[in-house]
Structure formats: structure tokens, C-alpha cells
TIMI-540231 format. One record per residue (C-alpha): residue in three letters; x negated, y, z negated; residue number from 1. Coordinates in steps of 0.5 Angstrom, whole numbers. Each point is the difference from the previous one (the first is absolute). Layout:
NODE resn    c1    c2    c3 resi
NODE  Ala     X     Y     Z  NUM
...
//
This chain:
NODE resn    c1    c2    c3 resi
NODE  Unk  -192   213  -185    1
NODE  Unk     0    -6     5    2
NODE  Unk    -4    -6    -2    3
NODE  Unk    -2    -7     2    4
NODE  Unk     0    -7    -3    5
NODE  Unk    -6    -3     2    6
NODE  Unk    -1    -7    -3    7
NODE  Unk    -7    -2    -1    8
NODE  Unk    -4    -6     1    9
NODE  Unk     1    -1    -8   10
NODE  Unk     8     0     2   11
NODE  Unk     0     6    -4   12
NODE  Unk     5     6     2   13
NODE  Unk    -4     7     0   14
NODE  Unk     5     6     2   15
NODE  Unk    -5     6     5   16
NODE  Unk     2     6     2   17
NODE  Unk     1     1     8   18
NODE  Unk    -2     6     3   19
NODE  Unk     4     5     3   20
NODE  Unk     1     2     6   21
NODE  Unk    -4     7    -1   22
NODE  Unk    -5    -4    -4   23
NODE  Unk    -1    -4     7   24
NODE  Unk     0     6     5   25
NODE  Unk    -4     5    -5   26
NODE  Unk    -5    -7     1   27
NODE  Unk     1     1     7   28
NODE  Unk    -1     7     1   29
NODE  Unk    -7    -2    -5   30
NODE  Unk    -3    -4     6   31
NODE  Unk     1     4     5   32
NODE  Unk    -4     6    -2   33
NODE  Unk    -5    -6    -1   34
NODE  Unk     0    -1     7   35
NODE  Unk     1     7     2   36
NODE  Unk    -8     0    -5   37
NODE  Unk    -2    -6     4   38
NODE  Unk     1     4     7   39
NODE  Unk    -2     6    -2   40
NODE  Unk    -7    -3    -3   41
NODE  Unk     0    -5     6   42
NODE  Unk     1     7     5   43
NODE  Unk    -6     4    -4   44
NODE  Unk    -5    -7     1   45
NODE  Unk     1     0     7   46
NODE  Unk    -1     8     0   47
NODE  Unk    -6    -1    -3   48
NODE  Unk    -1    -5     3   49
NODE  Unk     1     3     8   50
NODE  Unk    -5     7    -2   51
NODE  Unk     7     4     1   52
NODE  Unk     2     7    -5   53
NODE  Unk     6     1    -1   54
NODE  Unk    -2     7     3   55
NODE  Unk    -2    -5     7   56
NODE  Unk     7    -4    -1   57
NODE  Unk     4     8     1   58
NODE  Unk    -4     2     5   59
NODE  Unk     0    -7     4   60
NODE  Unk     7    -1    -1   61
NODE  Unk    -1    -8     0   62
NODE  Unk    -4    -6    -3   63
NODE  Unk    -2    -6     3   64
NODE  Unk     6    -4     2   65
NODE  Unk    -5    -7    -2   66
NODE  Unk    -1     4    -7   67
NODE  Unk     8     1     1   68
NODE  Unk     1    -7     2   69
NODE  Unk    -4    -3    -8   70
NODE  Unk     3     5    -4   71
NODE  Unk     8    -2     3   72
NODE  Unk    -3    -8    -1   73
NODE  Unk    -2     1    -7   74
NODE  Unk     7     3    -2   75
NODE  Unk     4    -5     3   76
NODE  Unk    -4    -5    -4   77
NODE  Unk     1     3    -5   78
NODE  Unk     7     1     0   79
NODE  Unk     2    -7     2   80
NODE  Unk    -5    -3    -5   81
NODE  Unk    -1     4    -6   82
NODE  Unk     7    -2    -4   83
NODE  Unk    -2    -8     1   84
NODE  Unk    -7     0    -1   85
NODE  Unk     1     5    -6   86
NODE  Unk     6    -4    -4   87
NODE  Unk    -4    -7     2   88
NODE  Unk    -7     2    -3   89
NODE  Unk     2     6    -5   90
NODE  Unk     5    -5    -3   91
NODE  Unk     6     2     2   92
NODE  Unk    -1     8     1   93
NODE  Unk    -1     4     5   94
NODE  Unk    -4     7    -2   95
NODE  Unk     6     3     0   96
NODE  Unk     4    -5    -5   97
NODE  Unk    -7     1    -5   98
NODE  Unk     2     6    -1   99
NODE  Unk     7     0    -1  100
NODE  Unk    -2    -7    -4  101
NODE  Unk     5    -5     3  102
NODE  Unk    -1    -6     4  103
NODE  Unk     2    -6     4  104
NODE  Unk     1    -5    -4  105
NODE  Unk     5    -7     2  106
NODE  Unk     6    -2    -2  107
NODE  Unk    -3    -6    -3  108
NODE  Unk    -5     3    -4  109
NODE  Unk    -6    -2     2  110
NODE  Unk    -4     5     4  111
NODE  Unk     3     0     8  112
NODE  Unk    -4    -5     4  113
NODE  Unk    -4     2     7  114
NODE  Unk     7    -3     3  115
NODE  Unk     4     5    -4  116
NODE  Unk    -5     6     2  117
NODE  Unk     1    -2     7  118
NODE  Unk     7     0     0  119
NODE  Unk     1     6    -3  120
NODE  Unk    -5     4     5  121
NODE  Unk     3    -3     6  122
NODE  Unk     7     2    -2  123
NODE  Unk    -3     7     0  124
NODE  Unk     2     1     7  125
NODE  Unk     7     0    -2  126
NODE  Unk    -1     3    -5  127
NODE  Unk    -4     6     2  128
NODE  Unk    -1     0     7  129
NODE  Unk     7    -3     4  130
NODE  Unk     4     4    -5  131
NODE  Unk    -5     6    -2  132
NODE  Unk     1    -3    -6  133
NODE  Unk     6     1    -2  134
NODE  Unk     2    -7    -1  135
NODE  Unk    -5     0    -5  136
NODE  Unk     4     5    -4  137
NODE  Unk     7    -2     1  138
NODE  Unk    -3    -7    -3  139
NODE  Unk    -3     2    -5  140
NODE  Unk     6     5    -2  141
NODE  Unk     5    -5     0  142
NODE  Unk    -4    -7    -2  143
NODE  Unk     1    -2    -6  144
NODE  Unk    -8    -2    -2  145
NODE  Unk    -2     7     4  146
NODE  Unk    -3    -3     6  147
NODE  Unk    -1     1     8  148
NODE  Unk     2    -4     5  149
NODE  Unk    -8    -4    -1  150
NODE  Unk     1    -1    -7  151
NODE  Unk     7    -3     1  152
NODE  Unk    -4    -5     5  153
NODE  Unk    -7    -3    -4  154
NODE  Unk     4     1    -7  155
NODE  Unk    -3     6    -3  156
NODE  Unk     1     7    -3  157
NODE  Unk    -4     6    -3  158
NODE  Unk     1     1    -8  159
NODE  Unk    -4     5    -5  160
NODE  Unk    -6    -2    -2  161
NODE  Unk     1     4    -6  162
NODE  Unk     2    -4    -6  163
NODE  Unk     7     1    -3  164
NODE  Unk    -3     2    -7  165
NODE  Unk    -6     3    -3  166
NODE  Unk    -4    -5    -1  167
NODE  Unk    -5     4    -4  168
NODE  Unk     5     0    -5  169
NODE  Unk     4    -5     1  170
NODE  Unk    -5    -5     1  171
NODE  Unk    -6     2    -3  172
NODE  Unk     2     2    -7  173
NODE  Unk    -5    -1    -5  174
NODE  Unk     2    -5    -7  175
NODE  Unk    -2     4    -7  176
NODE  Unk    -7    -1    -1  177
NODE  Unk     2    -6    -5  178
NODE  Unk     3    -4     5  179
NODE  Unk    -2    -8     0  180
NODE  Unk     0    -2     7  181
NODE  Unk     4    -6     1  182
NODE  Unk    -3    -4     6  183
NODE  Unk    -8     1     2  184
NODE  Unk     3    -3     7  185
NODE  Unk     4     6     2  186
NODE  Unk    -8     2     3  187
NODE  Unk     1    -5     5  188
NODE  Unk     6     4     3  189
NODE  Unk    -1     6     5  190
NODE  Unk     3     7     0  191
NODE  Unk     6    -2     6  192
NODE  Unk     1    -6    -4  193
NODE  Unk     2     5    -6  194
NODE  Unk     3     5     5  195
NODE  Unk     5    -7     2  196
NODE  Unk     2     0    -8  197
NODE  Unk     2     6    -1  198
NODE  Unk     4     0     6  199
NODE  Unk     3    -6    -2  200
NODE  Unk     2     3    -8  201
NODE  Unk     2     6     4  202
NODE  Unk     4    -4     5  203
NODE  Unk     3    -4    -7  204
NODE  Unk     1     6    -3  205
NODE  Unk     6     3     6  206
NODE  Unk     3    -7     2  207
NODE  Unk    -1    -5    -6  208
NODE  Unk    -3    -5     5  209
NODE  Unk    -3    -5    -5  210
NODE  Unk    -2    -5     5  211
NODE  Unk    -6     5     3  212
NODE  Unk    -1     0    -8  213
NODE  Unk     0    -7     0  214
NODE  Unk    -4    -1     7  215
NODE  Unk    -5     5    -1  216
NODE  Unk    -2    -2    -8  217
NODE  Unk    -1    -8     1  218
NODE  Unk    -3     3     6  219
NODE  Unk    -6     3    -4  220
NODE  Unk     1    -4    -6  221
NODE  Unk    -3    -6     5  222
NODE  Unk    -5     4     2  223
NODE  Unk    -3     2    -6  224
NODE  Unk     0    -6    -2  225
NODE  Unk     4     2    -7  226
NODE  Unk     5    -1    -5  227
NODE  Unk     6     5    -2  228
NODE  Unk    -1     3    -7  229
NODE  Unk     6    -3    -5  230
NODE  Unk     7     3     2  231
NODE  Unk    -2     4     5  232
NODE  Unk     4    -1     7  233
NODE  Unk    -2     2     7  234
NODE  Unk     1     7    -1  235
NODE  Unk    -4     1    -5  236
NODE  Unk    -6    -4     2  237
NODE  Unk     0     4     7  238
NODE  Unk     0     7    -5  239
NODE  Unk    -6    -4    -4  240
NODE  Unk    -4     0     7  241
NODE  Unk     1     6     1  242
NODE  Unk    -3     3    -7  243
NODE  Unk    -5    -5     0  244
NODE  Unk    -3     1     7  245
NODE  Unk     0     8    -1  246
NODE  Unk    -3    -2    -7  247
NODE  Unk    -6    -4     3  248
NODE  Unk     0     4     6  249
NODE  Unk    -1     6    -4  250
NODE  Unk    -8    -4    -3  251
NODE  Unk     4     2    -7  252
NODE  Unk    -1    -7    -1  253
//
């Protein structure tokens, strides 16, 4: 499965599984049924609204054209607004990408800034709208990082949000009941901060990279405020890290 490198603010290298091509139109086929349930909600209000049955509606033959005129203003707005307005305030995700758990993320590492978001809907138009969007899958069929012509532009692509592994076990594996935890000061570091470990270790353990294992120890070592136990190298510092932090996490303290 494609993957990209995004090197992160800690200079670190973490690999993440680009989403496909099927993944992005399932998605997208995910946001159109929201904004066909937004028009069908949006058309029962202004019924409801305006008095008139549907026993009315066939007998009439019309609606008011005003009424018309709304509803039509309402699924433009939509149709324009929804995929900015959504990855901007639902931090990189649409509906659609919610439930197919992938995100806009940028190449950079960071999340996309409004600059990169803006970038990405106005390029839209190419995409999806002068194309009819076929542009939008030849590049994501032929790119090498998945992306459509907007994400080319503001340096950005969609990637799972999923893990590589399962973190419950490979993560979250308890030490033995007679475990002495090495460092109390793992407490200081976060649930993300030992997701980066192990994707550090599991990194390691493909490529043989012991400059991310190097980077990322001294890194925490620093942080911590800590010493290594005698003849323990990098590698095994991080694995003590890890041990200690489910440990403690655990309340087995």
C-alpha cells in the first residue's frame, strides 16, 4: 500500500498510509447522501412551513416559486461551502472522510493551514467542476502521493487515520504484576507521545534507521529530565518508556 514520509516538527521521519482512490470516491459518495438528507430535511421544513400536504402538492402541480428559489440557495451554499467549511472546522474531515477514517493532512506534517484549505476548495473547480471531475481522478490514479490537481497546489494529500498496527496490543501491553517501573516521569508524557514511540520502534525495526532512534531517545531523555540505566542504548530506553508508561498508566503503581 502507497505510503508518505512526513517529517515532523521533531525532525522525525513517521510513514502513513495514503488513502486510495476508492477510499476518496466512497467519501465522497458518503457527502452527497448528507447533502441530498440536507435537501430533503430543508424541503419537509419549508412544506411544513408553507401549510402544503403532499396530497396539495399533487393536486396543485406546483409550489411556490419563492419557496423554490430558497431551497435551491440553500443546496448551492452547500454544495460550494460544505467541503471547506467542514475539513476547516472538523480538522481535516468532511463527513464523508469521517466515516471512511482518512484525513487531509500536509506534506509538512502539521495540520493544513486555512491558506492550504483555501487552496484545496478553489482548485476544486478544475477538479470537479470544468472537468467533471475526471481531472481529479486521473491525478490521484497516476500521482505518486494519491493527490488531486488542489492537493498538488497547497501541499497536501488525504491519509488513513487508522494506525498501522493494533495499538491495543502492541501498545497497550501490560508488564508482569512484578514489574518495577524504571522512570515515574513517563507520566509527564501523553497517549500521542507513545503512539510516536512505537512508530519510532516499528520504523527501526523495518529500516534499521538508528538516527530516528538516536533523535527521538535524547529527545525524551531531555524531556524527562533523566538518566540511561547503565549499559542500556537507545533502543532499549525507548522499550523501558514504553513499559513504564503502560505500567503507571495502568494505576499498578
Amino acid at each position: 500500500m502507497p505510503t508518505v514520509r512526513i517529517i515532523t516538527s521533531q525532525n522525525i521521519d513517521i510513514d502513513y498510509d495514503i488513502a486510495s482512490l476508492s477510499q476518496r470516491i466512497a467519501a465522497r459518495s458518503v457527502d452527497y447522501m448528507v447533502f441530498m438528507c440536507a435537501y430533503t430535511v430543508a424541503f419537509m421544513i419549508f412544506l411544513a412551513y408553507a401549510g402544503i400536504s403532499q396530497n396539495e402538492i399533487g393536486r396543485n402541480g406546483n409550489i411556490d416559486q419563492g419557496m423554490f428559489i430558497i431551497l435551491i440557495g440553500i443546496w448551492l451554499a452547500l454544495c460550494v461551502f460544505y467541503d471547506l467549511f467542514t475539513e476547516m472546522f472538523l480538522n481535516g474531515q468532511s463527513l464523508g472522510k469521517r466515516a471512511l477514517k482518512i484525513k487531509v493532512i500536509s506534506l509538512n506534517g502539521g495540520r493544513p493551514s486555512i491558506g492550504q484549505y483555501l487552496l484545496r476548495w478553489v482548485f476544486r473547480i478544475i477538479d470537479f467542476g470544468v472537468t467533471l471531475g475526471s481531472a481529479a481522478v486521473v491525478s490521484v490514479a497516476f500521482s505518486d502521493k494519491k493527490q488531486r490537481i488542489g492537493d498538488m497546489i497547497a501541499g497536501t494529500t488525504l491519509v488513513k487515520t487508522t494506525p498501522h498496527d493494533d495499538f491495543t496490543s502492541l501498545i497497550f501491553i501490560q508488564p508482569g504484576l512484578d514489574y518495577k517501573p524504571t522512570y515515574p516521569e513517563v507520566m509527564q508524557l501523553i497517549d500521542k507521545d507513545i503512539v510516536l514511540i512505537h512508530d519510532i520502534i516499528r520504523n527501526f525495526n523495518q529500516t534499521r534507521n538508528n538516527l530516528l532512534i538516536f533523535k527521538l531517545a535524547h529527545r525524551i531523555k531531555t524531556f524527562l529530565n533523566v538518566a540511561y540505566p547503565s549499559q542500556t542504548n537507545d533502543y532499549q530506553f525507548l522499550e523501558i518508556i514504553l513499559n513504564d508508561y503502560n505500567y503507571l498508566s495502568a494505576g499498578r503503581a
